[in-house]
PDB file of N, CA, C, O and CB in Angstrom:
ATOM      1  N   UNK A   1     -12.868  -6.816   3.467  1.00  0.00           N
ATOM      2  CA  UNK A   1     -13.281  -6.221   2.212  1.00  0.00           C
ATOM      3  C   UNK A   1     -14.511  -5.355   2.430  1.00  0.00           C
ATOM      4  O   UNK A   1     -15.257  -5.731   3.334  1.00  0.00           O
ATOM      5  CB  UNK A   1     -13.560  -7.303   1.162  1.00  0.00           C
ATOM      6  N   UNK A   2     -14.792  -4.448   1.874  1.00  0.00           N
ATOM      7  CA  UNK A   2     -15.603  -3.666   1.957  1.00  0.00           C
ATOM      8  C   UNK A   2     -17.127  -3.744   1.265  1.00  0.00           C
ATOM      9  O   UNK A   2     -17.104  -4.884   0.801  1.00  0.00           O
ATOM     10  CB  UNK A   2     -14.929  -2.778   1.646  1.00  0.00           C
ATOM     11  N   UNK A   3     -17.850  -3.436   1.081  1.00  0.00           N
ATOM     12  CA  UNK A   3     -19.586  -4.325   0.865  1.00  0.00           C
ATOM     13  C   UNK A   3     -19.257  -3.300  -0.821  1.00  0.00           C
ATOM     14  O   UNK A   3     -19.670  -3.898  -1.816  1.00  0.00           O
ATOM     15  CB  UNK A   3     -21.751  -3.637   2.520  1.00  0.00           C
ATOM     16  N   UNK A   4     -18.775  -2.299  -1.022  1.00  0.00           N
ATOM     17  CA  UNK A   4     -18.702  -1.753  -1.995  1.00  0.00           C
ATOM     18  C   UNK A   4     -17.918  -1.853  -3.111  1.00  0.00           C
ATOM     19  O   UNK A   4     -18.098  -1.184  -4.128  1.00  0.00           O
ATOM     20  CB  UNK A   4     -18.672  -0.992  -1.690  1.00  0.00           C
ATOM     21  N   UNK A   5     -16.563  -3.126  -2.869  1.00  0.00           N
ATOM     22  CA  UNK A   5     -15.677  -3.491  -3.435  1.00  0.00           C
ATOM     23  C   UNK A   5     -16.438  -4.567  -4.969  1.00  0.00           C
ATOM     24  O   UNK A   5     -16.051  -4.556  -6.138  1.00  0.00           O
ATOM     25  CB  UNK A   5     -14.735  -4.159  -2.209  1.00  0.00           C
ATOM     26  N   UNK A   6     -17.344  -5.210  -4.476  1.00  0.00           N
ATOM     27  CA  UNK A   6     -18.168  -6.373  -5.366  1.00  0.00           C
ATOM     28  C   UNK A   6     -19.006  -5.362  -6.782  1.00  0.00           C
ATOM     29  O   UNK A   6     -19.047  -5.465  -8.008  1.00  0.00           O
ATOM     30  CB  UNK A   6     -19.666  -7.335  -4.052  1.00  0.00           C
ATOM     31  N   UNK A   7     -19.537  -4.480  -5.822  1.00  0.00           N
ATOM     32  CA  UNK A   7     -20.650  -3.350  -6.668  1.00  0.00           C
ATOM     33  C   UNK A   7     -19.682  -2.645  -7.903  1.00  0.00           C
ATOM     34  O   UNK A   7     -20.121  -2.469  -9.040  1.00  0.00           O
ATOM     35  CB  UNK A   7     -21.339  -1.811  -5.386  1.00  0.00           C
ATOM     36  N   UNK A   8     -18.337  -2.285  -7.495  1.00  0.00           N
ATOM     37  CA  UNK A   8     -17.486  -1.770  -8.366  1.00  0.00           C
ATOM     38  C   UNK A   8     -16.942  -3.068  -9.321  1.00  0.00           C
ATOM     39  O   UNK A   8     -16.914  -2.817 -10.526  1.00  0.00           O
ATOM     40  CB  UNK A   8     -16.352  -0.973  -7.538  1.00  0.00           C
ATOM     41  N   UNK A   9     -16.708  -3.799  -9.101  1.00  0.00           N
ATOM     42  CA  UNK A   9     -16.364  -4.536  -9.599  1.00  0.00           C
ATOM     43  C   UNK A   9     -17.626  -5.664 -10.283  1.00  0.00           C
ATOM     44  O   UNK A   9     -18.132  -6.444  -9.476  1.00  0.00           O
ATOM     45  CB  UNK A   9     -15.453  -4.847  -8.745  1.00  0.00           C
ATOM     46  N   UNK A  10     -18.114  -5.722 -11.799  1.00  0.00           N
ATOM     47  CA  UNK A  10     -18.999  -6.804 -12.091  1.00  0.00           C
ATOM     48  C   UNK A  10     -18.143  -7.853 -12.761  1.00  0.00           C
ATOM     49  O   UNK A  10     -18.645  -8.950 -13.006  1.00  0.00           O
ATOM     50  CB  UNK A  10     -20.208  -6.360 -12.975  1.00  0.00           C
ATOM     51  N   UNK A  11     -16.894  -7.597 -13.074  1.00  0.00           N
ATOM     52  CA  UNK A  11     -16.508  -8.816 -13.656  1.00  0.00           C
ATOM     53  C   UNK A  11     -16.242  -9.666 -12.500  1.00  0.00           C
ATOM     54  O   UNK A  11     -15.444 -10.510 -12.906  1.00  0.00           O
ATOM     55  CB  UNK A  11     -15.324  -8.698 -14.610  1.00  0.00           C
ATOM     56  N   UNK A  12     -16.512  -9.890 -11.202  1.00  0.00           N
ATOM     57  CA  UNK A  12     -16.258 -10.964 -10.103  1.00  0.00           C
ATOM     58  C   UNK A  12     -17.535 -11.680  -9.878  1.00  0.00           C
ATOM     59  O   UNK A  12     -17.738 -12.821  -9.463  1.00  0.00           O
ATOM     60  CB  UNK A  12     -15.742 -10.335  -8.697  1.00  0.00           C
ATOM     61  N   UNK A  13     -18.659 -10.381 -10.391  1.00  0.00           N
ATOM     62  CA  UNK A  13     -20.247 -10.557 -10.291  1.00  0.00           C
ATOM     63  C   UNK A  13     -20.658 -11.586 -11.147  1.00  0.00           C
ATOM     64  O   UNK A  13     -21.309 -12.502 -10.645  1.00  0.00           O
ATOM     65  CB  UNK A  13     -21.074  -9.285 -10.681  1.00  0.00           C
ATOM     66  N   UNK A  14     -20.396 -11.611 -12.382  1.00  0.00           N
ATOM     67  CA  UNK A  14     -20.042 -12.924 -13.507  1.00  0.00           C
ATOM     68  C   UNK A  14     -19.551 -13.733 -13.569  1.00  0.00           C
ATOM     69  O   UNK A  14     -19.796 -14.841 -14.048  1.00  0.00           O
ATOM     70  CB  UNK A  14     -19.625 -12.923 -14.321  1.00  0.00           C
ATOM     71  N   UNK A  15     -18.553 -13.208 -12.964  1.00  0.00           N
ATOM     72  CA  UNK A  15     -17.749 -15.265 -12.511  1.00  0.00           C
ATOM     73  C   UNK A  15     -18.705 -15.520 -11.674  1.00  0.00           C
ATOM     74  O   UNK A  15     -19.685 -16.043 -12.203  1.00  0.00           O
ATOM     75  CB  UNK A  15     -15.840 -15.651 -11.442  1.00  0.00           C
ATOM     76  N   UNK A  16     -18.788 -15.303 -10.333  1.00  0.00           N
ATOM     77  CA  UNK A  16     -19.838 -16.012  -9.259  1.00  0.00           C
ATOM     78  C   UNK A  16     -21.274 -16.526 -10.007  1.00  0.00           C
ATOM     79  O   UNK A  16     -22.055 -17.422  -9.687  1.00  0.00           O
ATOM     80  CB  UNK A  16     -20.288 -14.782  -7.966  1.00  0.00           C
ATOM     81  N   UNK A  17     -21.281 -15.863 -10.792  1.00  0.00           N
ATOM     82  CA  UNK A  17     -23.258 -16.158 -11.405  1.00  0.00           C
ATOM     83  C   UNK A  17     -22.790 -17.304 -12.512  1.00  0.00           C
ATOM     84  O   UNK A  17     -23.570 -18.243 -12.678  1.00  0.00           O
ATOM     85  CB  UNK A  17     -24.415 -14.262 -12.556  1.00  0.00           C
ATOM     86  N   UNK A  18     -21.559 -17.277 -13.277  1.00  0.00           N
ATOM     87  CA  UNK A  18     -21.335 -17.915 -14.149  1.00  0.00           C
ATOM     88  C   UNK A  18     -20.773 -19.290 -13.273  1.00  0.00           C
ATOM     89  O   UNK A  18     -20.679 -20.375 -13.846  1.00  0.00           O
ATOM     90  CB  UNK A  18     -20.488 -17.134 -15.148  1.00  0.00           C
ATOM     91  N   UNK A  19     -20.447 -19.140 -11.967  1.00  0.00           N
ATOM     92  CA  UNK A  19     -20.179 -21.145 -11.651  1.00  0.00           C
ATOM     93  C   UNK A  19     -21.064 -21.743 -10.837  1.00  0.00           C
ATOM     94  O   UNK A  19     -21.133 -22.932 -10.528  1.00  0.00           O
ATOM     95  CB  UNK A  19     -18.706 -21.670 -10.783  1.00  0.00           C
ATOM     96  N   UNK A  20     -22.134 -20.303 -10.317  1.00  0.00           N
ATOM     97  CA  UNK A  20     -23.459 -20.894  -9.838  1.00  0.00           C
ATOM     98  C   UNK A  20     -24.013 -21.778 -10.722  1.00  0.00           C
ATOM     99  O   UNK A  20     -24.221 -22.942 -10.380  1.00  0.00           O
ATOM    100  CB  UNK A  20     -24.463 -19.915  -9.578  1.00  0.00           C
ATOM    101  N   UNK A  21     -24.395 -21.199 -12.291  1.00  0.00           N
ATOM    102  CA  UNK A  21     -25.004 -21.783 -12.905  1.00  0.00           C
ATOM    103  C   UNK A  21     -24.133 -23.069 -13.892  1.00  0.00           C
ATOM    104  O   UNK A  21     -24.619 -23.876 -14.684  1.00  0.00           O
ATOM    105  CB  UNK A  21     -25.697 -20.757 -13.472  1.00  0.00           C
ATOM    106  N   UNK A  22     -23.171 -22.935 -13.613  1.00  0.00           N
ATOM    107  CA  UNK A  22     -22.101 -23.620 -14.107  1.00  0.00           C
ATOM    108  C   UNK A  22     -22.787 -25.244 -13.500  1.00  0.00           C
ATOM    109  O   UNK A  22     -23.465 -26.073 -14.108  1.00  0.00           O
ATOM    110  CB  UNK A  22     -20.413 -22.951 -13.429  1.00  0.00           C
ATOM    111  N   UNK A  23     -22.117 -25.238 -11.632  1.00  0.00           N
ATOM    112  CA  UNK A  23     -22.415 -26.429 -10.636  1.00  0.00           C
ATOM    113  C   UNK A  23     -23.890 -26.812 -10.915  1.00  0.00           C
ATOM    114  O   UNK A  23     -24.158 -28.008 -11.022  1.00  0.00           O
ATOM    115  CB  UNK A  23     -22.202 -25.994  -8.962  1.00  0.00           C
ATOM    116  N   UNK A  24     -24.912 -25.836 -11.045  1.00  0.00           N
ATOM    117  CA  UNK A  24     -26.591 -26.314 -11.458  1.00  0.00           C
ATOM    118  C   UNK A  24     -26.610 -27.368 -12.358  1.00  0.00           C
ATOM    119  O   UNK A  24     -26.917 -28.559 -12.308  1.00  0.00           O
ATOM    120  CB  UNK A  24     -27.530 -25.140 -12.231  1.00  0.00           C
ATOM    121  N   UNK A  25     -26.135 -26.478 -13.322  1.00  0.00           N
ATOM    122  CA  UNK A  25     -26.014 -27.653 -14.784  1.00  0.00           C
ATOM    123  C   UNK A  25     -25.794 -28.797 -14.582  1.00  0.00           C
ATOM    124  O   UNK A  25     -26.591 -29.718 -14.754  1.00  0.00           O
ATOM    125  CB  UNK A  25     -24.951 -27.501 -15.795  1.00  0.00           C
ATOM    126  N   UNK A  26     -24.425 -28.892 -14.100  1.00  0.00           N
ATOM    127  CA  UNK A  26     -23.975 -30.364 -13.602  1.00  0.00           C
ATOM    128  C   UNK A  26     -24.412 -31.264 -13.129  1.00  0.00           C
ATOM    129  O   UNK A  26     -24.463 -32.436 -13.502  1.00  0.00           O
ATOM    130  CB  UNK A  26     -23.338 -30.463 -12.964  1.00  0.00           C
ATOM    131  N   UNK A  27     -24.814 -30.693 -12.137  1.00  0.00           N
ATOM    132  CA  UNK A  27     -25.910 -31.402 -10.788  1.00  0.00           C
ATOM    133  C   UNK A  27     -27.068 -32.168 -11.554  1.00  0.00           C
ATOM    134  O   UNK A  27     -27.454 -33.321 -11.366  1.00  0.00           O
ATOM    135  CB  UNK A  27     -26.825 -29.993  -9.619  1.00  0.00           C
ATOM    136  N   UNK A  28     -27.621 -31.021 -12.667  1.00  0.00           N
ATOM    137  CA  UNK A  28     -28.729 -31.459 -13.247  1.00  0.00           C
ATOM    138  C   UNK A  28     -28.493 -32.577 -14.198  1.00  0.00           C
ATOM    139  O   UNK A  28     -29.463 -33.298 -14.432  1.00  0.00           O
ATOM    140  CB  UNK A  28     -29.350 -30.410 -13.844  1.00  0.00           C
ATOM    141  N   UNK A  29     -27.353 -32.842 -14.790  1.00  0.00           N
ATOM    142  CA  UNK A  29     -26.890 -33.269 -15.746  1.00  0.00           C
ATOM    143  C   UNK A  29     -26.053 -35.185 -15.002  1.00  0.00           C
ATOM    144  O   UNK A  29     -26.151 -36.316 -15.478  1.00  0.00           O
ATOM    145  CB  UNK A  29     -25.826 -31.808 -16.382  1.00  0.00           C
ATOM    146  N   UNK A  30     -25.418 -34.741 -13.891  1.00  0.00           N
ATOM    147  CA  UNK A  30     -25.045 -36.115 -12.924  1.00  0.00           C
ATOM    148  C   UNK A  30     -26.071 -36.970 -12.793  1.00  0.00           C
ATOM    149  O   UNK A  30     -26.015 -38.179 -13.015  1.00  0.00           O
ATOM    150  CB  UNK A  30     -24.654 -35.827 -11.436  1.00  0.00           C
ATOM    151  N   UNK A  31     -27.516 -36.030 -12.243  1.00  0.00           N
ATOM    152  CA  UNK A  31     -28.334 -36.739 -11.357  1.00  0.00           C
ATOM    153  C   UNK A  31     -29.284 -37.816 -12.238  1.00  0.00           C
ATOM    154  O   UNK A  31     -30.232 -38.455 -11.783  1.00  0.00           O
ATOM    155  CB  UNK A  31     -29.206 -35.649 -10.498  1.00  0.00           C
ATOM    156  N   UNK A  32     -28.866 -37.841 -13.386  1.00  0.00           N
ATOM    157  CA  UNK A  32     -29.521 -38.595 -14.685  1.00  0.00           C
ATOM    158  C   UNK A  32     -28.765 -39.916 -14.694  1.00  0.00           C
ATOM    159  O   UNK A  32     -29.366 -40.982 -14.827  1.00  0.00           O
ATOM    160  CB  UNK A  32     -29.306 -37.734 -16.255  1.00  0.00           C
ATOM    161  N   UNK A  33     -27.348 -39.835 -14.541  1.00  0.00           N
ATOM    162  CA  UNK A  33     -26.866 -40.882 -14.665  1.00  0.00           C
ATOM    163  C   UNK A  33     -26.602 -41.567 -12.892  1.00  0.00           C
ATOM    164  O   UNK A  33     -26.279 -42.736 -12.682  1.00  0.00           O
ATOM    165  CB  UNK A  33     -25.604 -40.590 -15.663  1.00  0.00           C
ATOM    166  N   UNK A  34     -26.808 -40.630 -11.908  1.00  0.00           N
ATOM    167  CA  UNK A  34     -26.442 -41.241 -10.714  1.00  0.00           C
ATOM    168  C   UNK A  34     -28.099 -42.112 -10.353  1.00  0.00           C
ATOM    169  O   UNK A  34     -28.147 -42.970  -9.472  1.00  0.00           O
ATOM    170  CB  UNK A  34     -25.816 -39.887  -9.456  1.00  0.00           C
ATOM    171  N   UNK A  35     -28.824 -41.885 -10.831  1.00  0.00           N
ATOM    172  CA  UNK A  35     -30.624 -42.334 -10.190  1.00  0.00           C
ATOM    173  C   UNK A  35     -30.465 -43.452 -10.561  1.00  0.00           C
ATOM    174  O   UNK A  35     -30.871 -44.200  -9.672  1.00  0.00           O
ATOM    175  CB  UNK A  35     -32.248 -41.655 -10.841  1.00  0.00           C
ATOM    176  N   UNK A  36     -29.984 -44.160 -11.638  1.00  0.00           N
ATOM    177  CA  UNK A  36     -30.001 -45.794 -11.598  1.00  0.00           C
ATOM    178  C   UNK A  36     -29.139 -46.151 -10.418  1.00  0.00           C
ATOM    179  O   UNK A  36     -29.805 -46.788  -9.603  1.00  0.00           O
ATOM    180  CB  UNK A  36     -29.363 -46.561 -13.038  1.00  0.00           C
ATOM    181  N   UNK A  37     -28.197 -46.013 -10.130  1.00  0.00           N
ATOM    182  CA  UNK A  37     -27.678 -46.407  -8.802  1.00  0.00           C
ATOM    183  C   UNK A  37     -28.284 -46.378  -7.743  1.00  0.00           C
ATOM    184  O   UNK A  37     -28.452 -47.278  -6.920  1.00  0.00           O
ATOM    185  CB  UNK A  37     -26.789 -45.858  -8.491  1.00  0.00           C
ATOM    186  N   UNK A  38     -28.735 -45.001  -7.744  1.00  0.00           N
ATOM    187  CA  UNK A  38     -29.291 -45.160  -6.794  1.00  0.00           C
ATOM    188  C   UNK A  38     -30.773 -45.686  -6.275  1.00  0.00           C
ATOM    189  O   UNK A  38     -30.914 -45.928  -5.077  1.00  0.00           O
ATOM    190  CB  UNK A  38     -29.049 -44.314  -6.567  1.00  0.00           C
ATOM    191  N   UNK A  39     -31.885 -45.859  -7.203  1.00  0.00           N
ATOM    192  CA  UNK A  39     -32.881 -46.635  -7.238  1.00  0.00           C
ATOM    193  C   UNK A  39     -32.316 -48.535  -7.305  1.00  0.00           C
ATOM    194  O   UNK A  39     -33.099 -49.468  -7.125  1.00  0.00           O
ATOM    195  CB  UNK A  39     -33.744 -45.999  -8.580  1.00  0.00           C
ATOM    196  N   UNK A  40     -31.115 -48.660  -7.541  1.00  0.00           N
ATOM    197  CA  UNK A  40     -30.852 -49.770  -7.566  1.00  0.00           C
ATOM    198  C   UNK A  40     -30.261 -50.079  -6.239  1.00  0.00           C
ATOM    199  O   UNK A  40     -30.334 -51.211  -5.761  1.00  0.00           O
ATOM    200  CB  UNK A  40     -30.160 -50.023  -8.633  1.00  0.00           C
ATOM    201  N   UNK A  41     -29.726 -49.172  -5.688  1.00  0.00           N
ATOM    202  CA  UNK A  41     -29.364 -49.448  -4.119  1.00  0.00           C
ATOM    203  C   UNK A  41     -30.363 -49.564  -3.119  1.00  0.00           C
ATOM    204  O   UNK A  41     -30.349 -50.641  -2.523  1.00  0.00           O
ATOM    205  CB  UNK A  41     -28.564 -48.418  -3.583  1.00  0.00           C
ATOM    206  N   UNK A  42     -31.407 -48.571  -2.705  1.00  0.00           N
ATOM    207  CA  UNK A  42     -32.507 -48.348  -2.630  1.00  0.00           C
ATOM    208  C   UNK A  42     -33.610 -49.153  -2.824  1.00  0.00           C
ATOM    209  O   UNK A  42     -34.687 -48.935  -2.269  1.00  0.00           O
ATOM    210  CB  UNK A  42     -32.546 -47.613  -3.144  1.00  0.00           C
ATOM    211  N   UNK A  43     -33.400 -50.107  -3.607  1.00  0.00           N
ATOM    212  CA  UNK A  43     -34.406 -50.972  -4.732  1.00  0.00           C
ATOM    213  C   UNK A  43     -35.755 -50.149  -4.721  1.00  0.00           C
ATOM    214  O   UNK A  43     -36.720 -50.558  -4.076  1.00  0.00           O
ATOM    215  CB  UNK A  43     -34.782 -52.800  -4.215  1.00  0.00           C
ATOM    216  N   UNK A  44     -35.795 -49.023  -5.423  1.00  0.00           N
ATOM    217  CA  UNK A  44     -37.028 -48.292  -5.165  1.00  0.00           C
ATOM    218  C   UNK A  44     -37.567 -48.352  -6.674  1.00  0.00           C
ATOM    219  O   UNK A  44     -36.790 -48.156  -7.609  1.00  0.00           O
ATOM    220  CB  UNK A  44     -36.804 -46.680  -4.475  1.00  0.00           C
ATOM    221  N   UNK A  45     -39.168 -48.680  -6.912  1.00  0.00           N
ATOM    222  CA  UNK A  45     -40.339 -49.133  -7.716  1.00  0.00           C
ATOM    223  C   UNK A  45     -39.366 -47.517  -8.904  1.00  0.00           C
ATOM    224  O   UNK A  45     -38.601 -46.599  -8.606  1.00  0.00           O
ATOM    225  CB  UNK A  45     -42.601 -48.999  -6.684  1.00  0.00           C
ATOM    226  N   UNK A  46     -40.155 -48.098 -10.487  1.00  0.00           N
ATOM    227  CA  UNK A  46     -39.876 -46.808 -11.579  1.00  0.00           C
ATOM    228  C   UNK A  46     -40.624 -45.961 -10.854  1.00  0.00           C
ATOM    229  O   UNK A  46     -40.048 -44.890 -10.662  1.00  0.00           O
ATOM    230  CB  UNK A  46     -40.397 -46.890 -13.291  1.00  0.00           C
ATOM    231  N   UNK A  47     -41.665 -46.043 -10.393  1.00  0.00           N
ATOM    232  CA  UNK A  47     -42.742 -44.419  -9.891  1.00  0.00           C
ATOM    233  C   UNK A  47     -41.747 -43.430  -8.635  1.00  0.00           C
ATOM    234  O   UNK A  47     -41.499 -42.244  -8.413  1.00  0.00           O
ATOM    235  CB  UNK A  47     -44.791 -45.112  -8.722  1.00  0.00           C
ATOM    236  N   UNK A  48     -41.474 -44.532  -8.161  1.00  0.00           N
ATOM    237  CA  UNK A  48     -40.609 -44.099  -6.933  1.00  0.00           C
ATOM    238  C   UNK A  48     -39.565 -43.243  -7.335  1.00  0.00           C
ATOM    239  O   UNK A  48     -39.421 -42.217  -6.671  1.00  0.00           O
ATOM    240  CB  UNK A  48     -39.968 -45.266  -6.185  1.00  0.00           C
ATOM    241  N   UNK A  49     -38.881 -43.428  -8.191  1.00  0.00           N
ATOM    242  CA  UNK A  49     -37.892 -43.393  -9.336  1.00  0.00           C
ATOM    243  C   UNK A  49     -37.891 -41.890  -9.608  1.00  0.00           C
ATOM    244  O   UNK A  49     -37.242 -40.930  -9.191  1.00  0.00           O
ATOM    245  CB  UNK A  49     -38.329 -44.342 -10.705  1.00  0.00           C
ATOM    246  N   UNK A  50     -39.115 -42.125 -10.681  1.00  0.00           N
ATOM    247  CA  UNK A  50     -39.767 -40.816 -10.859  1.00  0.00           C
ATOM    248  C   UNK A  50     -40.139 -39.842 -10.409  1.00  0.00           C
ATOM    249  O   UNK A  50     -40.143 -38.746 -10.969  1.00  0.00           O
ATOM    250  CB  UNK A  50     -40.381 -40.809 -11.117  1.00  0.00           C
ATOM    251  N   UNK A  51     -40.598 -40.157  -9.061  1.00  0.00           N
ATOM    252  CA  UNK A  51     -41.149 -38.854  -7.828  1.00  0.00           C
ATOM    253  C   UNK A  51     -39.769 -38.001  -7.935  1.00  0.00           C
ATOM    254  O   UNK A  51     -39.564 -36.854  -8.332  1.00  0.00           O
ATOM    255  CB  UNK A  51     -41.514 -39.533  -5.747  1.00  0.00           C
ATOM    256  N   UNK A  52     -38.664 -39.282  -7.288  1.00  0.00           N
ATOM    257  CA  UNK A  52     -37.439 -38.384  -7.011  1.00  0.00           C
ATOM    258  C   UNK A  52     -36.770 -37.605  -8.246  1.00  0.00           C
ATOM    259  O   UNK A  52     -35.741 -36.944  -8.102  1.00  0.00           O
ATOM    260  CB  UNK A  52     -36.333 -39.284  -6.392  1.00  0.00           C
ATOM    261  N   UNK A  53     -37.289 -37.709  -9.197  1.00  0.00           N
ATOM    262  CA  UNK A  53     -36.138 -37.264 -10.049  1.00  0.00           C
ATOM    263  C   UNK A  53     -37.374 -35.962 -10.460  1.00  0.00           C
ATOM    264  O   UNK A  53     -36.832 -34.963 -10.933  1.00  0.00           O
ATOM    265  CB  UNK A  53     -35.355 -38.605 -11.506  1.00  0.00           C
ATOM    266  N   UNK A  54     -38.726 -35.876 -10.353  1.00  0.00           N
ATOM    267  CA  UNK A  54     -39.992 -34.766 -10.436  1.00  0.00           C
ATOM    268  C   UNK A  54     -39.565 -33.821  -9.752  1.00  0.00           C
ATOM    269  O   UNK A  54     -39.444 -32.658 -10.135  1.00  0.00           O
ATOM    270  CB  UNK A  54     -41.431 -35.130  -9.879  1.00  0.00           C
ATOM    271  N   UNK A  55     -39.216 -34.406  -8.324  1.00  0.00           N
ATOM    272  CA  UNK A  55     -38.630 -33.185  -7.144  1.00  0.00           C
ATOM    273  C   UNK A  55     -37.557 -32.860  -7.411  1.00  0.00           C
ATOM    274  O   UNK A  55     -37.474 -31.639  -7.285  1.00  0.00           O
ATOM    275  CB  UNK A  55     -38.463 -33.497  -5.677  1.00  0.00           C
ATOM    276  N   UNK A  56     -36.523 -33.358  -7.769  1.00  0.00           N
ATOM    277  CA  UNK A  56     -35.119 -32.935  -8.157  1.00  0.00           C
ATOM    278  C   UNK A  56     -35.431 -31.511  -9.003  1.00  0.00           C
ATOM    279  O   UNK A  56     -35.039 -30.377  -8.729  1.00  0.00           O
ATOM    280  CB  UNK A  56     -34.266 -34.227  -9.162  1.00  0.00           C
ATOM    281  N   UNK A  57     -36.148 -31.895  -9.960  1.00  0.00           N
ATOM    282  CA  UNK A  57     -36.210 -31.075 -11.073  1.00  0.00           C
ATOM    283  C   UNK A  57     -36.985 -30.122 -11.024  1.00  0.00           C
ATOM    284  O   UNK A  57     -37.084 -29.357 -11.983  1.00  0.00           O
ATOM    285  CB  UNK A  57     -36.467 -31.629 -12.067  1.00  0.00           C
TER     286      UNK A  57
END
């Protein structure tokens, strides 16, 4: 494909930006319900808890 094929084309430019931010969301949205598991596997302190989910975010 050619580097100029994408530039002509923005409706491919919108899908790609639209499931980037699509998977973000998600991620952001999983990692709420996956941190009790995983602080419970982990057995890691609420602060501990918290760091990770500060950096996540």
């Amino acid at each position: 494909m050619n580097k100029l094929t994408y530039v002509q084309n923005p409706k491919m430019i919108l899908i790609l930006l639209f499931a980037g931010n699509l998977f973000s969301a998600m991620d952001r949205f999983v990692i709420n319900y996956g941190i009790v598991h995983i602080s419970d596997d982990l057995q890691l302190s609420a602060s501990s808890t918290g760091m990770i989910l500060s950096v996540f975010f």
